[in-house]
C-alpha positions as CSV (number, residue, x, y, z in Angstrom):
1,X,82.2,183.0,11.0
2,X,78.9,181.0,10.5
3,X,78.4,181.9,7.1
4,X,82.1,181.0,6.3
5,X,81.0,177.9,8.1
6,X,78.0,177.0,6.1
7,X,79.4,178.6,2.9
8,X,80.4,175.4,1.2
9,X,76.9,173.2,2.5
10,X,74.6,176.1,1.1
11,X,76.6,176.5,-2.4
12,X,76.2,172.4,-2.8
13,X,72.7,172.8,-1.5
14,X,71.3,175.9,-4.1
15,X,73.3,173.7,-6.9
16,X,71.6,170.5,-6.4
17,X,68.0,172.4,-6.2
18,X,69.1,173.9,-9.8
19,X,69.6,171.2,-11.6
20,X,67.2,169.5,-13.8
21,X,68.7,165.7,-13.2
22,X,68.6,165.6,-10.1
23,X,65.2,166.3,-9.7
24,X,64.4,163.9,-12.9
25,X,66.3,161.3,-10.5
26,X,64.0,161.6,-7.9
27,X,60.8,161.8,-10.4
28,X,62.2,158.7,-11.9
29,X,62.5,156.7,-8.2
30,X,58.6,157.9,-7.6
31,X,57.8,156.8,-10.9
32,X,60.0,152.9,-9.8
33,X,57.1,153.6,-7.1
34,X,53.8,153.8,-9.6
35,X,55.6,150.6,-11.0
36,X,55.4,148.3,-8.0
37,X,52.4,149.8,-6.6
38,X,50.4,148.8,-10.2
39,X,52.5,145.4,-10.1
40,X,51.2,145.3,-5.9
41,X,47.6,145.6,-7.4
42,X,47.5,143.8,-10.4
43,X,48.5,140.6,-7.6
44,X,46.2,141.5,-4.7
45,X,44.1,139.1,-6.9
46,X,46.6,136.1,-6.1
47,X,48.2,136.9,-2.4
48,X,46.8,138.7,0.2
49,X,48.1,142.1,1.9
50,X,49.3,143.5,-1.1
51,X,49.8,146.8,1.1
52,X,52.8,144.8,2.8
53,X,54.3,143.6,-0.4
54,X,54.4,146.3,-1.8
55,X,55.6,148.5,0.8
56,X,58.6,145.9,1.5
57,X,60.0,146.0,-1.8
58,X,60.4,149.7,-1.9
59,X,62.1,149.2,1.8
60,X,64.3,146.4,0.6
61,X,65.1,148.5,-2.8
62,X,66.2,151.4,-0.9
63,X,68.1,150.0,2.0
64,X,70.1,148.4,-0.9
65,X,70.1,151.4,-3.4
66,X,71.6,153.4,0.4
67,X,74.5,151.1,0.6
68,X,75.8,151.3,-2.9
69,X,75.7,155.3,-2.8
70,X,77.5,154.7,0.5
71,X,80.2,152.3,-1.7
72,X,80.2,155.2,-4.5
73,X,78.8,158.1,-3.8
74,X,79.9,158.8,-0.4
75,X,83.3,157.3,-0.3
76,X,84.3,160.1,-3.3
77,X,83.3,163.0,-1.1
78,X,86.5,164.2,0.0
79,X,88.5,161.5,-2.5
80,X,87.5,163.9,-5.7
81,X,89.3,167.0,-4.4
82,X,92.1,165.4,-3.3
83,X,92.9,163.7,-6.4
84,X,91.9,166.9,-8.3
85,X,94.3,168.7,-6.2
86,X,91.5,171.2,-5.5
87,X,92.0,171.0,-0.9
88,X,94.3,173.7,-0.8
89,X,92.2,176.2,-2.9
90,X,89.3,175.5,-0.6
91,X,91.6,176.1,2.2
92,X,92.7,179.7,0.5
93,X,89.0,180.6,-0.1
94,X,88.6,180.7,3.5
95,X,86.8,177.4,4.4
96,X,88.2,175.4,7.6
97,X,87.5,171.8,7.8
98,X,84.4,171.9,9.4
99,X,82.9,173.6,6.9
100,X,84.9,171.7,4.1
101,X,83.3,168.7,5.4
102,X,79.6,170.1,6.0
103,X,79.6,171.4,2.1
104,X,80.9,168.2,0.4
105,X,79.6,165.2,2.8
106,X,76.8,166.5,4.5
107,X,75.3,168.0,1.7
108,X,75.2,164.5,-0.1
109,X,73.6,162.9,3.0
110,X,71.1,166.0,3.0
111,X,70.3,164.8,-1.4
112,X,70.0,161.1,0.0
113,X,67.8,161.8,2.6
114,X,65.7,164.4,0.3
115,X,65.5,161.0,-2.1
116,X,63.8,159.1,0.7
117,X,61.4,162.2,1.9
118,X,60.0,162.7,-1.3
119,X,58.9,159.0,-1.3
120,X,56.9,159.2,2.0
121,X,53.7,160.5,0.9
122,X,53.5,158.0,-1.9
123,X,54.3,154.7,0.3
124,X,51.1,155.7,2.8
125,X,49.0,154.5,-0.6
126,X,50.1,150.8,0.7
127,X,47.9,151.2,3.7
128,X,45.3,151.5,1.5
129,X,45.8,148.3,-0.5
130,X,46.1,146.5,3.2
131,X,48.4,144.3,5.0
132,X,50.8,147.5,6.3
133,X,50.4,150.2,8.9
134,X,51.3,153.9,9.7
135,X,53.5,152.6,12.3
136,X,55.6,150.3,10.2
137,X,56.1,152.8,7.2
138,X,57.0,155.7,9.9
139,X,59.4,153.0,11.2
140,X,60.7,151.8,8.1
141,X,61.8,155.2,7.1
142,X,63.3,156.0,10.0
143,X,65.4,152.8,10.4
144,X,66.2,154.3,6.9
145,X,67.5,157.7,7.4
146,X,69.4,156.2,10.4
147,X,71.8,153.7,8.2
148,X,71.8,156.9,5.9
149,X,73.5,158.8,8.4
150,X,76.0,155.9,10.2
151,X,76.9,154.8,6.2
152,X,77.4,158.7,5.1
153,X,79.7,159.3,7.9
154,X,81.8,155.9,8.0
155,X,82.3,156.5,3.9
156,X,83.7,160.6,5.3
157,X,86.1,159.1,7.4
158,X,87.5,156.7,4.6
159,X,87.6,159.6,2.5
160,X,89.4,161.4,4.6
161,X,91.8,159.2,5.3
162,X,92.6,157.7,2.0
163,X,94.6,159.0,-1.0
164,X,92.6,157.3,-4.1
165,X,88.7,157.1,-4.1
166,X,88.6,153.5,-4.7
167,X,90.6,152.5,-1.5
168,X,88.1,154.6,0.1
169,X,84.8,152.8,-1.6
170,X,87.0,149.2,-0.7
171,X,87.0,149.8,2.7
172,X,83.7,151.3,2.8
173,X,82.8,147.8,1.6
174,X,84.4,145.9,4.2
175,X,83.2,148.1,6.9
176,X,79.4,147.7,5.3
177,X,80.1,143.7,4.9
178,X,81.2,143.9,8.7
179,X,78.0,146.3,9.5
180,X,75.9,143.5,8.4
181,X,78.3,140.3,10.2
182,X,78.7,141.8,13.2
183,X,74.9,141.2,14.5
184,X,74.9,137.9,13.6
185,X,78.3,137.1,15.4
186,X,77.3,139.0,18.6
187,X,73.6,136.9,18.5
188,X,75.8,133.6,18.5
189,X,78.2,135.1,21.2
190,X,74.9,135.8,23.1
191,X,73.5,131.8,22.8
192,X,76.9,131.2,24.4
193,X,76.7,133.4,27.2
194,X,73.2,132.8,28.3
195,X,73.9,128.9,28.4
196,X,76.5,129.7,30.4
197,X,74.4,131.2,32.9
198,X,75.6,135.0,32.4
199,X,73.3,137.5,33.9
200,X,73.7,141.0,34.6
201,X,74.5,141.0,37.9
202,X,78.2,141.8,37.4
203,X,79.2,145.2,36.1
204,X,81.3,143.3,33.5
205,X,79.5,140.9,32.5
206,X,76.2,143.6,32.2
207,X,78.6,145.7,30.1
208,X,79.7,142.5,27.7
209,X,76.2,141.5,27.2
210,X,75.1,144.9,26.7
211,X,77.3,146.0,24.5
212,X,76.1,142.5,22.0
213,X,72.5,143.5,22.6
214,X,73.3,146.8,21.1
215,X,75.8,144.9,18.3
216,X,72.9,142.3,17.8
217,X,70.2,145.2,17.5
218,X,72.4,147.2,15.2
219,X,71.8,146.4,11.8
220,X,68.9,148.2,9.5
221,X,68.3,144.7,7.7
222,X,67.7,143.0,10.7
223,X,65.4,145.8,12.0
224,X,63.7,146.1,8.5
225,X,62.8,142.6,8.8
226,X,61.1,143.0,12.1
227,X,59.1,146.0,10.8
228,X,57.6,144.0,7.7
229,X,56.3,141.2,10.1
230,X,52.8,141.3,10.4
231,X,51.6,143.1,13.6
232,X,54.6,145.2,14.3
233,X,54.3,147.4,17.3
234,X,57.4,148.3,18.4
235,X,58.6,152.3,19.2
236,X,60.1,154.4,15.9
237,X,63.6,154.5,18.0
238,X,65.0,151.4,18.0
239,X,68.4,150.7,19.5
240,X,69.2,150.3,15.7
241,X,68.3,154.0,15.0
242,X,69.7,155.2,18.2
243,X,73.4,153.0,17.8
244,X,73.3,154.2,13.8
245,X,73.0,157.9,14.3
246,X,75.5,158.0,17.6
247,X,77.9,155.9,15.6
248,X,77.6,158.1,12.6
249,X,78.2,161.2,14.7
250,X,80.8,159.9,16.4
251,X,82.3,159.1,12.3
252,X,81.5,162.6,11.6
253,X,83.7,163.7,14.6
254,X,86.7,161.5,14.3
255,X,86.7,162.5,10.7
256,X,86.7,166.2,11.2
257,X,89.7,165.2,13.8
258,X,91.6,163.1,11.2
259,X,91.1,166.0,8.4
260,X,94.3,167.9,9.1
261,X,96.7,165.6,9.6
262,X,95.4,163.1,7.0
263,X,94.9,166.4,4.0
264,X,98.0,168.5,5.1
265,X,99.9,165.4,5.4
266,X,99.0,164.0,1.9
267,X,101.5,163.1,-0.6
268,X,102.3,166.0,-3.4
269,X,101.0,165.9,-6.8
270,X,97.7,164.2,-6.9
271,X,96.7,160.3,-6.5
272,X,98.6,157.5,-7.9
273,X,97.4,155.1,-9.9
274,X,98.6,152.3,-7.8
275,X,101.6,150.4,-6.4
276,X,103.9,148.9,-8.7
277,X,107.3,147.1,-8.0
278,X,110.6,148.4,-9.1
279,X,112.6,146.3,-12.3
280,X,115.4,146.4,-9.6
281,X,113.5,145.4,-6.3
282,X,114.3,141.5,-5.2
283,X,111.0,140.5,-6.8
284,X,112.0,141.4,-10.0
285,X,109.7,138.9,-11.9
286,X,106.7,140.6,-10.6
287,X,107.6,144.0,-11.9
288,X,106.1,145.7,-14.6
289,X,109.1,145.0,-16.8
290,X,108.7,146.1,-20.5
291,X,105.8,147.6,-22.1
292,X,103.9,144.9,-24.3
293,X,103.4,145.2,-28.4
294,X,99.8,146.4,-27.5
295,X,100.5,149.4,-24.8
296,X,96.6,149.7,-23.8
297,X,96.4,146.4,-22.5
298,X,99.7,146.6,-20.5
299,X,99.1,149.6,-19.1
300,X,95.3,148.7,-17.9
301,X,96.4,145.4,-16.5
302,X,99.0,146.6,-14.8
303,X,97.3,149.8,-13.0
304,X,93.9,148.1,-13.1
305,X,94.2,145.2,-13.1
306,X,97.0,145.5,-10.6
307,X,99.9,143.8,-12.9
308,X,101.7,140.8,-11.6
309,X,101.9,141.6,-8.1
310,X,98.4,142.0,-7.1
311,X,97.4,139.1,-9.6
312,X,99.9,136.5,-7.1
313,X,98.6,138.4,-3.9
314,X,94.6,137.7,-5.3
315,X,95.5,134.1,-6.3
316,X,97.1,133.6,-3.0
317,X,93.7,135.2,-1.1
318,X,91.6,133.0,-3.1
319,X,93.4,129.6,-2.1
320,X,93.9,130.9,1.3
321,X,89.7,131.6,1.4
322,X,89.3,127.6,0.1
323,X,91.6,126.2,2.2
324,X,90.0,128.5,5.4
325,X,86.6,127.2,4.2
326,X,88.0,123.8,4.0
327,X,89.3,124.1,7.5
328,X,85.9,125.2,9.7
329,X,84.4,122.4,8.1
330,X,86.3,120.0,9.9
331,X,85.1,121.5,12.8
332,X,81.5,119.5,13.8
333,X,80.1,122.1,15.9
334,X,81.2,125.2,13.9
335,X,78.8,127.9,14.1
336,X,77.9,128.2,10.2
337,X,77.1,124.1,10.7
338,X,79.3,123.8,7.3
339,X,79.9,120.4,6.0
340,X,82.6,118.8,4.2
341,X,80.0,118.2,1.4
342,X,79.2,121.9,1.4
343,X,82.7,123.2,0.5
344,X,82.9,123.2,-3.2
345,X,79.3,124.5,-3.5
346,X,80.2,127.3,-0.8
347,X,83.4,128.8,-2.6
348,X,81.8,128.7,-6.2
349,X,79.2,130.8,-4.5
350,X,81.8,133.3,-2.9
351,X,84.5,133.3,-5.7
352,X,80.8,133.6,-8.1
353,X,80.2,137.2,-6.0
354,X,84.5,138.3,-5.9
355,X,84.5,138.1,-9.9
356,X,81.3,139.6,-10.3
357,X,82.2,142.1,-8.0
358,X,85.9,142.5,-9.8
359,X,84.7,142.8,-13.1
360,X,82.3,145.6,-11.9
361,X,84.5,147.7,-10.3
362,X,86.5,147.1,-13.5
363,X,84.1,148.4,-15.8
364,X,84.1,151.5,-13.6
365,X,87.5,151.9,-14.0
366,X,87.9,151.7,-17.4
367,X,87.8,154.7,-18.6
368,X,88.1,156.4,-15.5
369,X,92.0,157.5,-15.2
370,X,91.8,159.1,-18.6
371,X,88.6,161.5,-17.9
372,X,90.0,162.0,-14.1
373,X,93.6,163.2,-15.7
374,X,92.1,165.1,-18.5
375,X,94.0,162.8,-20.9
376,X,91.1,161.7,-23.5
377,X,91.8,164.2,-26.0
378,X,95.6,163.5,-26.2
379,X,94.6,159.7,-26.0
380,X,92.3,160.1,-29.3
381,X,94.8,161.6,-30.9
382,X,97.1,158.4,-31.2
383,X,96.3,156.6,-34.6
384,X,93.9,154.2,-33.0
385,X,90.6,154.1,-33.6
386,X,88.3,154.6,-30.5
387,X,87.0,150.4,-30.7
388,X,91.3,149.8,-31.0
389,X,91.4,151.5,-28.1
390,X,88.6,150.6,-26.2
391,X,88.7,146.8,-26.5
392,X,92.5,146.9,-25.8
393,X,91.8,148.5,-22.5
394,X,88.9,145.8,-21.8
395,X,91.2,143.1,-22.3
396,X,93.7,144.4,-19.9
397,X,90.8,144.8,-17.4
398,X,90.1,140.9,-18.3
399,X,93.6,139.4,-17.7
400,X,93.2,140.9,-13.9
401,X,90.3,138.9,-13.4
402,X,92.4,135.2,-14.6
403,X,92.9,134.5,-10.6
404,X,89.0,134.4,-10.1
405,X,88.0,132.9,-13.0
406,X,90.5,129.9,-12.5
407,X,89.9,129.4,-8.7
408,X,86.2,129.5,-9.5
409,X,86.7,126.9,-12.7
410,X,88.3,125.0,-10.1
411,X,86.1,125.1,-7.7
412,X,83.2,124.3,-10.4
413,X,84.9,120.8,-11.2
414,X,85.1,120.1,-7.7
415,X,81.3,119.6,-7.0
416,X,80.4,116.4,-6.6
417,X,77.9,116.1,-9.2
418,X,80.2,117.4,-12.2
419,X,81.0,115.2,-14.6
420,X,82.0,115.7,-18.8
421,X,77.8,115.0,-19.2
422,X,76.8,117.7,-17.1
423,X,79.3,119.8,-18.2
424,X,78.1,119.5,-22.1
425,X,74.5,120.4,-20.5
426,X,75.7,123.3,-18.7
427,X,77.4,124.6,-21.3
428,X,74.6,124.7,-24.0
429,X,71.8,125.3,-21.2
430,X,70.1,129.2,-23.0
431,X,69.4,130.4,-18.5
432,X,72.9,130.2,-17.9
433,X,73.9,132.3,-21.1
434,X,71.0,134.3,-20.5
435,X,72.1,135.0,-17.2
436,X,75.5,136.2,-18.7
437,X,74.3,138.1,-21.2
438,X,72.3,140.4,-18.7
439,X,76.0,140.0,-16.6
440,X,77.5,142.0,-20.0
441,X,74.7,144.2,-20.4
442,X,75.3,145.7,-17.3
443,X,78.8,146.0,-17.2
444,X,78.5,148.0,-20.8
445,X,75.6,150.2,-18.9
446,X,78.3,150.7,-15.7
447,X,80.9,151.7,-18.5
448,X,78.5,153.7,-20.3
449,X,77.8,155.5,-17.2
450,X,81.4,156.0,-16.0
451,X,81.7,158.2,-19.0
452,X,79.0,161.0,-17.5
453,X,79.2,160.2,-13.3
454,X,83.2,161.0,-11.8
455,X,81.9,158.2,-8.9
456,X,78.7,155.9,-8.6
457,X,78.4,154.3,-11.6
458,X,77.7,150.8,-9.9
459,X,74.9,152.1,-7.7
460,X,73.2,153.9,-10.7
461,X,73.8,151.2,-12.9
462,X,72.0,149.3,-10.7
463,X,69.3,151.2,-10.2
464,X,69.1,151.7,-13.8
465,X,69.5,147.7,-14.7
466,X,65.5,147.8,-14.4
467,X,64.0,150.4,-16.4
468,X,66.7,148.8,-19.4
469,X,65.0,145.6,-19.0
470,X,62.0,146.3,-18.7
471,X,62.0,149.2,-22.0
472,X,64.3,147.2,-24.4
473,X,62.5,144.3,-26.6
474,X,65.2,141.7,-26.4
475,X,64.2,141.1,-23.2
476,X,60.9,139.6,-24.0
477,X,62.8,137.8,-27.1
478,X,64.9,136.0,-24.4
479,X,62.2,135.1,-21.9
480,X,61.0,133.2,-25.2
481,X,64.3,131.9,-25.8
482,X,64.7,130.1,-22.3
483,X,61.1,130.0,-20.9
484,X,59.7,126.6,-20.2
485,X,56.7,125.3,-21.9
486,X,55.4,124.7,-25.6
487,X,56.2,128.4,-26.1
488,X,59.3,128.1,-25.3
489,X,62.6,128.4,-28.1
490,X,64.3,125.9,-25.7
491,X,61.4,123.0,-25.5
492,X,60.4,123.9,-29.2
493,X,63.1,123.6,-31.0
494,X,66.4,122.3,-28.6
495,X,68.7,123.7,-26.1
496,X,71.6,124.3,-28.5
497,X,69.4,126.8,-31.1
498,X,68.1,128.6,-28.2
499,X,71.3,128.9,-26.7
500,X,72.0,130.5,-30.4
501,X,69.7,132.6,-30.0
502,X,70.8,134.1,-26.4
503,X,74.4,134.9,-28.5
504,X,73.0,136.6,-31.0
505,X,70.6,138.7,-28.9
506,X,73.8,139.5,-26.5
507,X,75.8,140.5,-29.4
508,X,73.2,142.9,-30.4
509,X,72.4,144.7,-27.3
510,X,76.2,145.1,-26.4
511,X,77.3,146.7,-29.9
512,X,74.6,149.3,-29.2
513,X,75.9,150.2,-25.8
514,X,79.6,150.1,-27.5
515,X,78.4,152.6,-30.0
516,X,76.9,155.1,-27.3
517,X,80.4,154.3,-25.6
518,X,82.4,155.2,-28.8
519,X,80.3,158.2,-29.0
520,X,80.6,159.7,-25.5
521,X,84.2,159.1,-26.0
522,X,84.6,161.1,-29.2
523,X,82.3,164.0,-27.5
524,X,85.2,163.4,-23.9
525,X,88.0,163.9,-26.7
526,X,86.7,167.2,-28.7
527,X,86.7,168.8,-25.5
């Protein structure tokens, strides 16, 4: 019975410990290690308590390299088999759902939390360089492991309930974006309370103010925060650690009590690739209707891009999120103290992180129905040519993003300090294309590595984004291009050359990723 139970867990377990990349993964994060820590000591000439410096950015660059494997890596757990249809043979090999659960969720948590073990012994070098303690790196790490376990198990329990893995890494967004809202709501809901002379002397009011003590205390960026202050003395278990690894228990539960009727129940014949309206339904103008001269970009707009419908519903959201902004601002005493000044700046910045965000997920999609359905081969056999094919399918992914890039023009030519002059600077100013060039370079990395990951593409293109800058030459080309000074391209020479410059450079580093994308493609198809 035990062994059945444990089958699955030890089989993922004796895998991950055979592979070579894995362990080159983790070499590579203690080598990101060796990085900062020469970077930490090469400025303990300049600031003081280089220890703490140091030892914060490897905190604040793994409490954000643990949410995006919760967004991607977690969320596909139990996502992958049910779109490869693979459930019911684990079923007929014997496993139950405990022990389907154990082998292909816990034994990712168990790879996660190996990832920030293996770091330990290297981050007690910061109390040498000064400024840090024992007690805030044994902290740190255990704050950590905690959000590791709540973020694991609320990504199970969206796998387990949902059909498609990127529903699941969607609402393992919004639950993460609501992870980190929620404190700062129940610390305002507090400031209410206590000048309204709430105490605890009441059972209901002791379990309302509690319960937002706990809700305030929650969050693992809040708590990180309070470690990195200087003269941090607080116990290892926090109410953080304690509410993050009861809550992720509890996820762990309720999705090992959601597994069979959410699995047995599921829909025959694998995953869709999304909703799509009917020619004959009454909105007949937002149906798919006929395919278009070019069938790649029809058929990625309208399965990811969403097609018609989705691009009305996202236009729709987006005014709705301006005119909601619009509308706490006329409120004086509203708790973000938002102005009526502040609104145009407020949605560029959030429609700014919804098409970044879009076009992301996009590039992770691109190629991802084709390699999932095991229909590259047949695909490649058409009388395209792979760059035919591959820039069709990008420009379908482009047309969904028209409802954020319009709402956020929009919104640009709403600041008050727009006008046609500013505009012409913008436009030629090298650090804004500079900044969208390294925008392209890493959605060609996230597409690049879509091609060799099923899920987490984002989170390693992330983690990847800095080694690529820091190992490919045209980076120090466009720091010259764009840097201030008489060494400078821009100050030398004129905005409009260096902005040149920047175009050129882009184009260069993005064919190169499209030729390693054109040949993992033609390696996908020959097999």
């Amino acid at each position: 019975m035990y062994y059945g139970l444990l089958a699955l867990l030890t089989r993922a377990l004796r895998v991950d410990a055979r592979q070579l990349r894995n362990h080159l993964f983790r070499l590579a994060f203690v080598g990101f290690i060796y990085v900062f820590l020469l970077m930490s000591t090469l400025q303990s000439a300049f600031f003081g308590a280089p220890g703490l410096l140091f030892f914060s950015h490897i905190a604040w660059l793994n409490a954000f390299f643990i949410t995006c494997a919760g967004i991607g890596f977690f969320s596909s757990a139990i996502t992958e088999e049910k779109e490869e249809e693979t459930i019911g043979l684990l079923q007929m090999a014997g496993l139950n759902h405990l022990g389907i659960l154990l082998g292909k969720s816990t034994s990712r948590l168990i790879q996660v939390m190996l990832l920030l073990v293996v770091q330990f012994p290297f981050m007690l070098l910061s109390v040498t360089l000064g400024g840090v303690t024992t007690q805030q790196i044994v902290a740190a790490y255990v704050d950590l492991l905690a959000f590791t376990v709540l973020l694991a198990n609320t990504a199970l329990v969206c796998s387990v309930v949902f059909q498609r893995g990127g529903t699941a890494a969607a609402m393992t967004t919004l639950l993460t974006a609501g992870y980190v809202i929620a404190p700062w709501v129940a610390e305002l809901e507090l400031t209410d309370l206590h000048s309204m002379a709430w105490t605890k002397t009441i059972w209901w009011k002791w379990l309302i103010l509690t319960s937002l003590e706990w809700t305030q205390d929650s969050c693992v960026f809040r708590q990180l925060a309070a470690v990195m202050t200087t003269g941090f003395n607080e116990p290892v278990l926090t109410r953080q650690v304690i509410s993050n690894i009861v809550a992720g228990v509890f996820c762990f539960g309720l999705a090992w009590l959601l597994f069979g009727p959410c699995v047995n129940n599921a829909v025959p014949g694998g995953a869709t690739r999304g909703l799509l309206l009917k020619s004959t339904s009454r909105v007949k103008f937002l149906s798919p209707g006929r395919c278009w001269p070019n069938p790649f970009v029809w058929k990625d707009f309208q399965f990811i891009g969403g097609g018609y419908s989705l691009l009305l519903g996202k236009f729709l959201a987006y005014v709705g999120l301006f005119a909601a902004i619009v509308g706490v601002s006329m409120f004086p005493g509203n708790w973000w103290g938002l102005m009526f000044s502040d609104v145009a700046g407020v949605y560029v910045g959030g429609m700014s992180g919804i098409l970044i965000l879009e076009a992301c997920v996009s590039a992770s999609r691109i190629f991802h129905d084709e390699i999932r359905l095991h229909t590259m081969p047949s695909l490649l056999m058409l009388p395209r040519s792979i760059p035919y094919i591959g820039y069709s399918k990008a420009i379908g992914c482009v047309l969904g993003l028209a409802p954020a890039t319009v709402c956020l023009t929009c919104g640009s030519l709403l600041l008050p300090t727009v006008s046609q002059t500013t505009i012409l600077q913008i436009l030629i100013d090298p650090r804004l294309w500079a900044m969208v060039m390294t925008f392209l370079i890493f959605l060609h990395l996230i597409a690049l590595l879509s091609l060799f990951v099923k899920w987490g593409a984002l989170p390693a293109a992330i983690f990847l984004m800095g080694p690529v800058s820091l190992c490919c030459p045209v980076w120090q080309l466009l720091f010259v291009a764009v840097g201030p000074g008489p060494n400078g391209l821009s100050d030398a020479w004129g905005k409009l050359p260096a902005t040149v410059t920047v175009w050129i450079l882009t184009g260069l580093v993005c064919f190169v990723f499209q030729m390693m994308i054109a040949a993992r493609l033609q390696e996908l198809g020959t097999k």
